[in-house]
C-alpha positions as CSV (number, residue, x, y, z in Angstrom):
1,X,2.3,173.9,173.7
2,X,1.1,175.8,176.5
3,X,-2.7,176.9,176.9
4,X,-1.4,180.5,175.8
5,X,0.6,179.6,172.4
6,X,-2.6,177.7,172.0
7,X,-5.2,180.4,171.9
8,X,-2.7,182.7,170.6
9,X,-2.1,180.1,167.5
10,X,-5.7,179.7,167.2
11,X,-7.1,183.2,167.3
12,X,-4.6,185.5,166.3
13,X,-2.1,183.6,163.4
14,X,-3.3,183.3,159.8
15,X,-1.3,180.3,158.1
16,X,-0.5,181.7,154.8
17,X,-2.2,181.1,151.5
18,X,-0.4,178.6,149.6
19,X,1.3,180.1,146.4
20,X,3.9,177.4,145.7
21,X,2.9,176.0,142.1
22,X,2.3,172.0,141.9
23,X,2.2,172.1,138.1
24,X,2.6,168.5,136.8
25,X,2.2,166.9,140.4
26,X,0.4,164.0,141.3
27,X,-0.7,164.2,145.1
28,X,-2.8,162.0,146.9
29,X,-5.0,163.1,149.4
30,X,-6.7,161.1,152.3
31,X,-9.6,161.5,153.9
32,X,-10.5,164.3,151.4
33,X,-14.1,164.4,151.1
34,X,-14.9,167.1,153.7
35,X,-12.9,169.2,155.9
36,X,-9.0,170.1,155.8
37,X,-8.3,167.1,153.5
38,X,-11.2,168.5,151.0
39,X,-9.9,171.7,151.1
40,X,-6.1,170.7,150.8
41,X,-7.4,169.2,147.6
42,X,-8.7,172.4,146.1
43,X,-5.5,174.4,147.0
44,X,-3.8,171.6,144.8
45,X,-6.2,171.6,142.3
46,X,-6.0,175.8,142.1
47,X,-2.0,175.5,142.2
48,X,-2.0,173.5,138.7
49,X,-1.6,169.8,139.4
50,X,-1.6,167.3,136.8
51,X,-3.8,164.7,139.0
52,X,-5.4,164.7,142.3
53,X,-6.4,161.1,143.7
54,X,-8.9,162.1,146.7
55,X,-8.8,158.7,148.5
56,X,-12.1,159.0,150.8
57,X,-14.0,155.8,152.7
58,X,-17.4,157.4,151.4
59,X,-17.5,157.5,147.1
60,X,-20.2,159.4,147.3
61,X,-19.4,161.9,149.2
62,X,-16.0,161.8,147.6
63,X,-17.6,162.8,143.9
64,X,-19.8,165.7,145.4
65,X,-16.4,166.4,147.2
66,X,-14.8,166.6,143.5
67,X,-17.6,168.2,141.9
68,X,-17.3,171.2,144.2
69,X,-14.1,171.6,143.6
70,X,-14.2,171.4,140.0
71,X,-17.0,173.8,140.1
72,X,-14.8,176.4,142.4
73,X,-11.5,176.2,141.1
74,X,-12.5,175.5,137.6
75,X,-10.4,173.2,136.8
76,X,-10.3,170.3,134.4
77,X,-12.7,167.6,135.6
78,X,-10.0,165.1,134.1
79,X,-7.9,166.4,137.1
80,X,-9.5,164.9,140.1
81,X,-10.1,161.2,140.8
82,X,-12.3,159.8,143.6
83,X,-10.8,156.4,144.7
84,X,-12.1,154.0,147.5
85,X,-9.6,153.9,150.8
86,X,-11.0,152.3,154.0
87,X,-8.0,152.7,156.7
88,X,-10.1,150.2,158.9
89,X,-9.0,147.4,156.9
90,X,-5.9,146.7,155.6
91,X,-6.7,144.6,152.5
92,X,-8.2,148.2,151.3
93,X,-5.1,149.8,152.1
94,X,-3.1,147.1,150.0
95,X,-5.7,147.5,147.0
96,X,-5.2,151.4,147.3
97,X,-1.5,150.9,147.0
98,X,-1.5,148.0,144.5
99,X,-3.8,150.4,142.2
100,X,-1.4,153.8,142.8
101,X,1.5,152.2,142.2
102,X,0.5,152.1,138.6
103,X,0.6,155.8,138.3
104,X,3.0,157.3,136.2
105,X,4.4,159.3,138.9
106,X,3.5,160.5,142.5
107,X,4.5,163.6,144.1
108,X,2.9,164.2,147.6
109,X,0.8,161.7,149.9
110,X,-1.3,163.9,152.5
111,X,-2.1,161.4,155.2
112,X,-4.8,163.4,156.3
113,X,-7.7,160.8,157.2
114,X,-8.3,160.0,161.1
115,X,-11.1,159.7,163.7
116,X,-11.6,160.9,166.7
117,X,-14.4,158.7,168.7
118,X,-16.2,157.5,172.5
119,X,-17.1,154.6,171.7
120,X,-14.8,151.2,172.1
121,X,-13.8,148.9,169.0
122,X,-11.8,146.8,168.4
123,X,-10.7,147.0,164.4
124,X,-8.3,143.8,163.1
125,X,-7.5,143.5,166.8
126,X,-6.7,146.8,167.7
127,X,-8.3,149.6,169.3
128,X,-9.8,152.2,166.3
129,X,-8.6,155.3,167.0
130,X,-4.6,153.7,167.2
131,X,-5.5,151.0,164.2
132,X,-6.4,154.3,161.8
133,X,-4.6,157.0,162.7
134,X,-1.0,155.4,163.6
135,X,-1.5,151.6,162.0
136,X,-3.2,152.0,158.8
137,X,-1.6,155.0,157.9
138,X,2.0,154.2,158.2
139,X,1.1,151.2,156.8
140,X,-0.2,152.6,153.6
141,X,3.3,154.9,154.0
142,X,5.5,152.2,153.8
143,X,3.7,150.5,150.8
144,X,4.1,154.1,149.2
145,X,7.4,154.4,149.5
146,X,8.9,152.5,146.7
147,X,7.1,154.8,144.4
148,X,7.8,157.8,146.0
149,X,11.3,157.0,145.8
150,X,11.2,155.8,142.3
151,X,9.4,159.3,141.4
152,X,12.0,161.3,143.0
153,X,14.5,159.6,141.3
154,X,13.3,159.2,137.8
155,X,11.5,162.9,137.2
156,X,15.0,164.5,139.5
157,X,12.0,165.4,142.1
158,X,11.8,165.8,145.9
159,X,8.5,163.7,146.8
160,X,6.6,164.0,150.0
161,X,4.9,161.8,153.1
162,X,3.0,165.1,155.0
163,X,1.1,163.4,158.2
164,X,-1.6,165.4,159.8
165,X,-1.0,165.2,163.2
166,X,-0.9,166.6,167.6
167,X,1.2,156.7,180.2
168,X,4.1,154.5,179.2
169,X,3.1,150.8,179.4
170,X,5.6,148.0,178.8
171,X,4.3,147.5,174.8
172,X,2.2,151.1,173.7
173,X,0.0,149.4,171.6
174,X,-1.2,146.2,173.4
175,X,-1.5,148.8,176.6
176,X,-3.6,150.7,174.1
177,X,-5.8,147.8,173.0
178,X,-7.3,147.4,176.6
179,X,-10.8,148.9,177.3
180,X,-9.6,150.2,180.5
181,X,-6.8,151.9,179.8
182,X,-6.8,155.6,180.0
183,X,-9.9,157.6,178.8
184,X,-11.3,158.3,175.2
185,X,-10.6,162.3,175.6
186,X,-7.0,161.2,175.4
187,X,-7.1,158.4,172.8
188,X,-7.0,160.8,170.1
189,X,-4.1,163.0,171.3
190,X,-1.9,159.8,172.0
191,X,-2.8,158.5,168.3
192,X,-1.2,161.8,167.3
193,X,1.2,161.7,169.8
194,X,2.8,158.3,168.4
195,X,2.4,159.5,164.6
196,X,5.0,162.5,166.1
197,X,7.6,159.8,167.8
198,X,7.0,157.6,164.5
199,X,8.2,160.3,161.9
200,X,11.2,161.5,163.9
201,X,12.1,157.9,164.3
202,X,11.4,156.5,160.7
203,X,12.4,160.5,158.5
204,X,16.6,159.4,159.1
205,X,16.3,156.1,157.2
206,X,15.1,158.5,154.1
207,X,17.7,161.5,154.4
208,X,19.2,161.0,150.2
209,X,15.7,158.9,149.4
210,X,14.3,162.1,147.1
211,X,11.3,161.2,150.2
212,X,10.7,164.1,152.7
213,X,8.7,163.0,155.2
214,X,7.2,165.9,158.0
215,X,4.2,165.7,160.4
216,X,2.2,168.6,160.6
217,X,-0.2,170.1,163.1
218,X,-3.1,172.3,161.4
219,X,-4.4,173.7,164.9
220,X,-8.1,173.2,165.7
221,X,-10.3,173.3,162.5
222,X,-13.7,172.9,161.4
223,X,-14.3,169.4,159.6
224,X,-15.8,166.1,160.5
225,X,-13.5,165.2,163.0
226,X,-16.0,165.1,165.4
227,X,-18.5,163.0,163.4
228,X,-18.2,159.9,166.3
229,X,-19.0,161.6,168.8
230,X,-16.2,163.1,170.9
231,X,-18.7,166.1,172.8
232,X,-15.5,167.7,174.2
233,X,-13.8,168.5,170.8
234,X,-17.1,169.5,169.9
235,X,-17.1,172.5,172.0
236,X,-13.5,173.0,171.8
237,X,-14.1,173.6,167.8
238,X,-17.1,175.7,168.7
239,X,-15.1,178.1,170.7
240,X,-11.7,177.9,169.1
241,X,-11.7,176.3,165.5
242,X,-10.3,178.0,162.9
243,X,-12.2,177.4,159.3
244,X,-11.4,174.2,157.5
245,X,-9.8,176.1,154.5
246,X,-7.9,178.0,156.7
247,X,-6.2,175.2,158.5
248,X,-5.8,173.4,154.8
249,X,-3.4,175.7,154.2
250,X,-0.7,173.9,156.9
251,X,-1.3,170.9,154.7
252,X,-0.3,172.5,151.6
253,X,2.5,173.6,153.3
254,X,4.1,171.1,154.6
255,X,3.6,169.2,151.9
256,X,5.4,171.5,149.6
257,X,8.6,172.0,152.2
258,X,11.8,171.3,151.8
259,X,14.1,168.8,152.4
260,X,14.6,170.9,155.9
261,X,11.4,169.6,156.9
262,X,12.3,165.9,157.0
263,X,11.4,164.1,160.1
264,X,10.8,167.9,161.7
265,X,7.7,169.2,162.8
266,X,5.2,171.9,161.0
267,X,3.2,174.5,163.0
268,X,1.3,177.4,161.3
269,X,2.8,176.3,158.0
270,X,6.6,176.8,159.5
271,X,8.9,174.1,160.4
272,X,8.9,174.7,163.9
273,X,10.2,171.8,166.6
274,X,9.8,174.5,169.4
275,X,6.4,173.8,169.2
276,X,6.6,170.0,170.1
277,X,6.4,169.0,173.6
278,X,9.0,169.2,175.9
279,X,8.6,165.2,175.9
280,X,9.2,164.5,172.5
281,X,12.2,166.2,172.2
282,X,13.5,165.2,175.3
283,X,16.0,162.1,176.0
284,X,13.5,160.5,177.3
285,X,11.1,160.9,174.4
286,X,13.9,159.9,172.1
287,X,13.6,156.4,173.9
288,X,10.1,156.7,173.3
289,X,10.2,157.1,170.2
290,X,12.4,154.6,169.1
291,X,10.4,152.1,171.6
292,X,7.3,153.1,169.7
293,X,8.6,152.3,166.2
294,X,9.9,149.2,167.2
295,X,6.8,148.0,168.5
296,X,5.0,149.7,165.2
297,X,7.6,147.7,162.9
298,X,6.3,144.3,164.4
299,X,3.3,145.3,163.8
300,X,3.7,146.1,160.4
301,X,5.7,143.4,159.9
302,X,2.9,141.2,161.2
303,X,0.8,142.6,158.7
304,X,3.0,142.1,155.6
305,X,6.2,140.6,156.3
306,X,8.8,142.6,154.6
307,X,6.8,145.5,154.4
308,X,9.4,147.8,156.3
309,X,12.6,146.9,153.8
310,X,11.5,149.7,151.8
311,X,13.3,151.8,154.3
């Protein structure tokens, strides 16, 4: 997206309110104790789900997180449920799973948690930003999976994966996991970069499934992003952010799309691959994307062996 479409998108387009009912849904949310991933909850809370799991890092900010809500949207307290998620370790992410498996049904994941940082660490031998945002969280995808699919199928359902998304070494990730390599400004684009070449790579193995899974992009919003540190997003948000609530509403949407929307890419609330990169959908980002999730597979696989049959 060119510096144009940018400002454009971010000063003059209004995603749309979400309207599309979620009555008897079960969606999880990530990273939903502040920001888009708090707000995203309330939409689903106001648009008459059955049970809202806000998965947060932070319990206590996750139970003022559903308090609020509850005390906005007036919902039924029994509704919302604040459950522990740490994407920084992976035993958490297996607990998470374990424990949500044993729902009676599960409609929508929002992969929505992420950070955004300056400062170097190294998190179960990886570099954070890439161990959160693109290891942790298809991780926790592919251990959702088998009770997506098993939701689709038994309630005749289309269930949903939404990820909240935006230099070419011989293996991405261990290229990533060196100090040196490129500069912290970029870090967080590349993270979002990879979950784009992931999802086009890894949505065709679900095509029947009753599993849509999309990528989104919410533009630049208010939220906690920032929290770590990063002084250049900072100011970006200051001048350009559109309100957390507002840029919720590109979560809602995309995960409430259609089957249309699998493995495609949604911008201002529209499936919308024009607004990708000329890379990614280039031949040459085809090879980079199936590079990419080979190298992500082994990772997985290294992780949980097995892991990536439920494909």
């Amino acid at each position: 997206m060119g510096l144009l479409d940018f400002l454009y998108s971010q000063l003059m387009f209004t995603p749309t309110y979400p309207t599309s009912s979620c009555e008897g849904q079960t969606i999880i949310v990530t990273g939903s104790n502040s920001g888009l991933g708090k707000e995203a909850a309330r939409h689903f809370a106001r648009l008459g789900s059955s049970k809202i799991i806000l998965a947060v890092r932070d319990i206590k900010a996750g139970d003022a997180a559903k308090q609020d809500i509850e005390t906005t949207t007036k919902c039924n307290p029994a509704i919302l449920e604040v459950w522990p998620l740490d994407l920084a370790s992976y035993k958490s992410v297996r607990v998470f799973a374990s424990r949500a498996s044993q729902l009676p049904r599960i409609d929508t994941l929002v992969s929505n948690a992420g950070i955004s940082t300056n400062k170097w660490e190294l998190i179960q031998g990886y570099e954070c930003t890439i161990a959160i945002n693109v290891i942790s969280t298809f991780y926790l995808a592919m251990l959702m999976l088998s009770k997506l699919k098993s939701s689709a199928k038994e309630f005749g359902i289309q269930t949903h994966i939404t990820v909240v998304s935006s230099e070419r070494e011989d293996n991405t990730f261990e290229a990533l996991n060196i100090q040196s390599t490129g500069t912290f400004p970029e870090r967080y684009p590349t993270s979002k970069l990879l979950e784009v070449l992931v999802v086009r790579q890894v949505a065709p193995h679900l095509e029947g499934s009753g599993v849509i899974l999309n990528v989104l992009s919410p533009g630049l919003c208010h939220s906690a992003l920032a929290r770590e540190g990063n002084r250049f997003l900072t100011i970006m948000k200051f001048l350009f952010a559109r309100t957390s609530e507002m840029g919720s509403r590109t979560l809602v949407s995309a995960a409430t799309a259609g089957p249309e929307s699998n493995g495609r890419y949604v911008h201002n609330g529209k499936v919308d691959d024009a607004a990708l990169s000329s890379f990614v959908v280039s031949e040459d980002g085809e090879k980079a994307s199936q590079k990419v999730w080979k190298e992500l597979e082994t990772i997985l696989e290294s992780i949980q062996p097995g892991i990536t049959e439920s494909l």
